[in-house]
N, C-alpha and C positions, 0 to 999 in steps of 0.2 A: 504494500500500500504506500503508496508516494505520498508528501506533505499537500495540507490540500491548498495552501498559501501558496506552494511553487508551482500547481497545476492551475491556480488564478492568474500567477503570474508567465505561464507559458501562454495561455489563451489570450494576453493581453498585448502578449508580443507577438505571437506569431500568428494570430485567427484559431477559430474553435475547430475547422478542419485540420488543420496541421497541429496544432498542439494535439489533439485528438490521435494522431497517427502515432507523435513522437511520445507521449505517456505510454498507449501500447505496444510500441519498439522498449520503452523500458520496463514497461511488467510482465510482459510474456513472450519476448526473445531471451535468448541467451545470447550471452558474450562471444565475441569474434578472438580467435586465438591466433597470432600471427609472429615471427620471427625476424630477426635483421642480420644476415651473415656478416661475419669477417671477412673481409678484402683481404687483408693481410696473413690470414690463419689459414687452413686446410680444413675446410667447412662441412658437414655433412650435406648432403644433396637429400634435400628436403623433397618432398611432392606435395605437389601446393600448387596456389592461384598465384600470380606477382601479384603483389603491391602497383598500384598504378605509379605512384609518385616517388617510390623509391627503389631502384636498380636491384640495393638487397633485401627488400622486403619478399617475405612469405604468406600468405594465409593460408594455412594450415585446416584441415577437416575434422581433425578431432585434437585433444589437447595429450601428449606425451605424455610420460614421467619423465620432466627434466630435470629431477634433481637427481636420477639415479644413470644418467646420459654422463660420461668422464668428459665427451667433448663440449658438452655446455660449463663444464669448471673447467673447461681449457680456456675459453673463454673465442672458440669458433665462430658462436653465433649471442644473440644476446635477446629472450622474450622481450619483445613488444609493443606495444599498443598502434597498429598501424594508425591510426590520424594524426600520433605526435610523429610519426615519419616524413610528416610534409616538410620536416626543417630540412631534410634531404634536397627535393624539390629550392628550396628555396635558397640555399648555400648556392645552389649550380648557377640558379639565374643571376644573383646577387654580387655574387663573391667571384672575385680573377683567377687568376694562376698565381698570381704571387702569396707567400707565406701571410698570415697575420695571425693576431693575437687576441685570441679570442676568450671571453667569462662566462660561463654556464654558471648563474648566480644563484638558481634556485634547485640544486644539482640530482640529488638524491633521485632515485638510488645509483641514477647514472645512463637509463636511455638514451637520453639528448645525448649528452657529453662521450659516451662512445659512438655515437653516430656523427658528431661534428669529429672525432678524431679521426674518423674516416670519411669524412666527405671534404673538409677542408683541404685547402693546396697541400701540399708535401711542405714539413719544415713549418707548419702552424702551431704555433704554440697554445693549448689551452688551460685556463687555468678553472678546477670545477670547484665549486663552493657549496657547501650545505650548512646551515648554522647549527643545526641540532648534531648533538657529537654522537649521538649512537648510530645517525643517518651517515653520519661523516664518513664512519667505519666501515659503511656498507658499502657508498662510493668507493671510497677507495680499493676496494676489493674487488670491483667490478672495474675499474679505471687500471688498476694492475693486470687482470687477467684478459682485458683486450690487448694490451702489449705496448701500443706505443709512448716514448720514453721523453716527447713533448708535451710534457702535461706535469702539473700544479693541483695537488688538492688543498684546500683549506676548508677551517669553519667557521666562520664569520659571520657580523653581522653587517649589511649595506651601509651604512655609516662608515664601515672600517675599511673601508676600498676608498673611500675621498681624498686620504691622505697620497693615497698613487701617485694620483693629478691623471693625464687623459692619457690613457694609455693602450686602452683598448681599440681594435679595428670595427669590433662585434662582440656587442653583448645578447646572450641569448635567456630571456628572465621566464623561468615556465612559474609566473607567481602563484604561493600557497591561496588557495581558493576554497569558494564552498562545497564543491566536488560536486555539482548537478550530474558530470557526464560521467560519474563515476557509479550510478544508483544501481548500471543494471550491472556491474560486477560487484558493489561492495553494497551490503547492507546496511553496514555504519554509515556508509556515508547518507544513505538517505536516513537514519536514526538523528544523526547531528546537524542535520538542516535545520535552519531556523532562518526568516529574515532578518533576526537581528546577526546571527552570523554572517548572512551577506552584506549588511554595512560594515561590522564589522571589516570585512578582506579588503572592499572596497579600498576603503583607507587604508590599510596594511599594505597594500599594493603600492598606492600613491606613495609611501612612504620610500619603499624601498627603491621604487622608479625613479625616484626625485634624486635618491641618493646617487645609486651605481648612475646615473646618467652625464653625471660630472667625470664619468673616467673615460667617458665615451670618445674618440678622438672625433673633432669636424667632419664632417663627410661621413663616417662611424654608422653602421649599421646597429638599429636595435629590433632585436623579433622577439615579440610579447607574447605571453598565452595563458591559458587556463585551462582546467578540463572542467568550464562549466560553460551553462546555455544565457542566463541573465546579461544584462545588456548592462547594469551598474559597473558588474566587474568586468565586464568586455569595452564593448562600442563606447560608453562613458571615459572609461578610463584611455581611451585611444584621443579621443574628444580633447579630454583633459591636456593630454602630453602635447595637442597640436598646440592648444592654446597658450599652453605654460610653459610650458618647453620650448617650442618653436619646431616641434619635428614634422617631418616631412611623412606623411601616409603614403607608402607607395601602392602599388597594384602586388597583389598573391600571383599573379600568373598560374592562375589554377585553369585543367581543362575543363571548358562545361558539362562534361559526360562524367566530371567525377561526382557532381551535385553538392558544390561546395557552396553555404551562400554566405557571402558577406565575412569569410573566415569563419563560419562557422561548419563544423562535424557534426549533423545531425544523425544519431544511429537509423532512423524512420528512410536516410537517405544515401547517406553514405556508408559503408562497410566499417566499420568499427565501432570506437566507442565516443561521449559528446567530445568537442573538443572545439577552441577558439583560437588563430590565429593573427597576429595582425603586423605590417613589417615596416618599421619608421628609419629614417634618417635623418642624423643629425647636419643642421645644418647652421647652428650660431655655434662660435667659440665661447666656452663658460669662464673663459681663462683658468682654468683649472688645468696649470701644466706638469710634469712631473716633475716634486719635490726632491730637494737632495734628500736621502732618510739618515736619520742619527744608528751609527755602529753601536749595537748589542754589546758590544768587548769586541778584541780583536781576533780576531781566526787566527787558528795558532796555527804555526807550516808544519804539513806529515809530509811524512814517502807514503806516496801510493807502492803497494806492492806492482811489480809489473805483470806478474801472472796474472791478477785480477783485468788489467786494462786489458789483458789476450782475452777474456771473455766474451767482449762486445766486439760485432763488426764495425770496422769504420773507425777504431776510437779516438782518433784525432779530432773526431766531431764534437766530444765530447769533454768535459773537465770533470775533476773525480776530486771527490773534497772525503772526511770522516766527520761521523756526524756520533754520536753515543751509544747507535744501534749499529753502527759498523759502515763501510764505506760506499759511495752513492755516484754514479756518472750523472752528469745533465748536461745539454746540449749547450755548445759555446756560446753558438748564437744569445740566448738566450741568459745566459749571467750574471747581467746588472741588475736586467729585471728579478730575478730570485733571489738577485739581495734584497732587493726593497722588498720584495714580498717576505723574503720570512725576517726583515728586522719589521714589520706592519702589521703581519698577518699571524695566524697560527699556522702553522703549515701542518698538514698531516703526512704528505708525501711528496716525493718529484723524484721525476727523470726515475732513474734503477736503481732500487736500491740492489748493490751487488753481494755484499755476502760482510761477515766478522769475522773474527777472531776468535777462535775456538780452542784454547789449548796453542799450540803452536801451529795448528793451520789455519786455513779460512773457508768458515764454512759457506758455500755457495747460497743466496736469500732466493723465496721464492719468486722474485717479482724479477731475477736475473732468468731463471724458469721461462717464467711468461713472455719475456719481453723480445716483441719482435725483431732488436738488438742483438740479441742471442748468438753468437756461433758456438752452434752446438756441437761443431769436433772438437771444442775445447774437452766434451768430458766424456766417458764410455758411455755409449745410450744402448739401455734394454728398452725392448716392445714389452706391453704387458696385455695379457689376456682379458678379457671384459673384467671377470670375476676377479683378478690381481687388481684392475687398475678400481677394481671400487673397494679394494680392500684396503689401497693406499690412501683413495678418497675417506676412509673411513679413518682412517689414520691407524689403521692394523699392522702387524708385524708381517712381513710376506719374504719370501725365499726365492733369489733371481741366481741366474748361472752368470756371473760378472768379476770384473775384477775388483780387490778392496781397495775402498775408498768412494770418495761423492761420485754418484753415479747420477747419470738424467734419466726420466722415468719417461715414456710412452705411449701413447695410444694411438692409432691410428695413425702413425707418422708425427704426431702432435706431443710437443713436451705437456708432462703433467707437475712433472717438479722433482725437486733431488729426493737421494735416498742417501744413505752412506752403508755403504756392504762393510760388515765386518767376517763376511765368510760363513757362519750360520744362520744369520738372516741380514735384514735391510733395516739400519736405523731409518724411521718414516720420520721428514722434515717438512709434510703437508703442516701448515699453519691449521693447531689444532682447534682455532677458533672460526674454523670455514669447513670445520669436516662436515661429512653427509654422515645424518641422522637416522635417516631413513631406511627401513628396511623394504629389500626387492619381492 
């Protein structure tokens, strides 16, 4: 049973016909189950419909067990939500060939933010933000296991990105909302609907738009969203930013056949679930340029070991600093800017983290594993059978024919993560707060 306040207000917006359609699209369909593969990974071949809007989208006909799948914790492919896939679509038309610097502000759990690390030019640096720290965590572990080693987690709040100054090419803000188009998958979300809830976001929205949009460079792309249907937290708040802001509304360049109206995802019409779109440009200087930032203390000078830098392809590309959980490459380019970010920000992660000190050696980290960076004849790689590799997922003790010492663990041709053989079995160095719970 939907609120009967949000079904006044669907009639009000949209006519008693179409609101009429889109209520029974959310009480008696079920949810659309769809997929985003890895460009970069060795993906499983799905069978499925495409995604109109995005190259690697899936929809799928019925829904898997993906948490008992090794290649969904390789991080291959990543569940979800085809209509938040239009950010796909909208990078392509948008965005050049050249590098930039992009903030996925509202980030959790990480959809967006591994879709821009693959749809972005090569050499884009993203930086993902979640202010809730248990969210932060989950980011991160979804922003590790896609692979690439341009990228910045934090948890922040929009207030704490001003001190940057305008740093950004593209901010991408999917803001905390009242979840209308979330009813016909979550039942909370239609329990905690209220309209004082949606003033509430309203203003929570304004709040943080107002903020991050001072980091925005001139000319600076912003793409806004929700996954609700109200016009307060949508068309209003787009209104808002033409007005105060000075941004520039551009066109979605959506196709008519996809039945997109006005940026909006109606499920009554479009394939998924609700969802709002809308794509501004900046076009006044806020004078808001990047600050010098104040030094933390001073970085104290290590050796990097050099065996570690053989790890990574490329790694000239790369500078390799120690951090207190052991030592981390991130891309050169990139430098200055991760100073000011981690003397400003909280940082949760960047770039690879590569491995510690363990005793006198250096144990290999999993996010070295993951990361697309990888050259993997640095270490002896076993294949492991379905049942081995979810017993590592599980973080179980398992028996491989190899030599001792850190070994890389596979599936499918796809790294899963170290192991250390000590000749009766395999120390498992799956991070045991990602293991699978689940029984097959």
């Amino acid at each position: 049973m939907l609120p009967k306040d949000f079904e006044t207000m669907m009639r009000r917006q949209l006519g008693d016909d179409d609101a009429a359609r889109l209520i029974d699209a959310l009480t008696n369909t079920s949810p659309v189950t769809s997929v985003r593969t890895n460009p970069t990974k060795k993906a499983p071949e799905f069978k499925g419909e495409p995604v109109a809007w995005c190259a690697e989208g899936i929809y799928l006909s019925e829904r898997p067990q993906f948490t008992l799948d090794p290649l969904f914790h390789a991080g291959t492919y990543y569940v979800q939500e085809a209509s938040s896939m239009i950010l796909s679509h909208i990078i392509s038309n948008y965005i050049g060939t050249s590098p930039v610097v992009a903030l996925d502000m509202c980030a959790a759990p990480g959809g967006k933010s591994t879709l821009l690390q693959s749809a972005l030019p090569e050499g884009s640096l993203l930086i993902a933000n979640e202010v809730v720290r248990q969210r932060s965590q989950i980011l991160a572990e979804n922003i590790i296991k896609w692979g690439n080693p341009y990228s910045i987690v934090t948890s922040n709040y929009a207030e704490d990105f001003v001190s940057l100054g305008e740093v950004f090419d593209l901010i991408v803000c999917d803001a905390p909302c009242s979840g209308e188009g979330m009813f016909r998958k979550d039942e909370g979300a239609v329990n905690d609907w209220s309209l004082d809830n949606v003033d509430t976001c309203w203003r929570r929205q304004r709040d943080i738009i107002a903020n991050v949009w001072q980091t925005l460079r001139t000319g600076g792309l912003f793409i806004y969203s929700t996954c609700t249907f109200n016009t307060l937290e949508d068309e209003d708040n787009v209104l808002w930013m033409q007005k105060e802001l000075g941004a520039e509304v551009l066109p979605l360049c959506d196709n008519p056949e996809w039945n997109i109206r006005g940026g909006h995802f109606y499920p009554h019409l479009t394939r998924g679930e609700g969802f709002f779109v809308a794509v501004l440009r900046k076009t006044e200087d806020t004078d808001n340029h990047p600050r010098k930032q104040k030094d933390r203390g001073k970085a104290s000078k290590v050796q990097i070991p050099k065996e570690i830098k053989a790890w990574i392809q490329a790694p000239h590309l790369f500078d390799f600093t120690e951090e207190k959980d052991g030592y981390y490459a991130f891309p050169k380019a990139y430098s200055e800017l991760l100073k000011n970010v981690k003397n400003t920000l909280h940082t949760i992660h960047y770039g690879i983290h590569l491995g510690e000190m363990k005793g006198k050696a250096i144990q290999p980290a999993h996010s070295l594993a993951m990361s697309t960076s990888l050259d993997i004849s640095s270490f002896p790689t076993v294949e492991l059978t379905y049942e081995e590799a979810i017993a590592y997922l599980r973080t179980e003790a398992i028996t491989v024919d190899a030599p001792k010492g850190y070994i890389l663990l596979t599936f499918g041709g796809v790294p899963l993560g170290f192991g250390k053989n000590i000749g009766n079995r395999v120390n498992n160095l799956y991070p045991t707060e990602w293991r699978i719970r689940k029984n097959l």
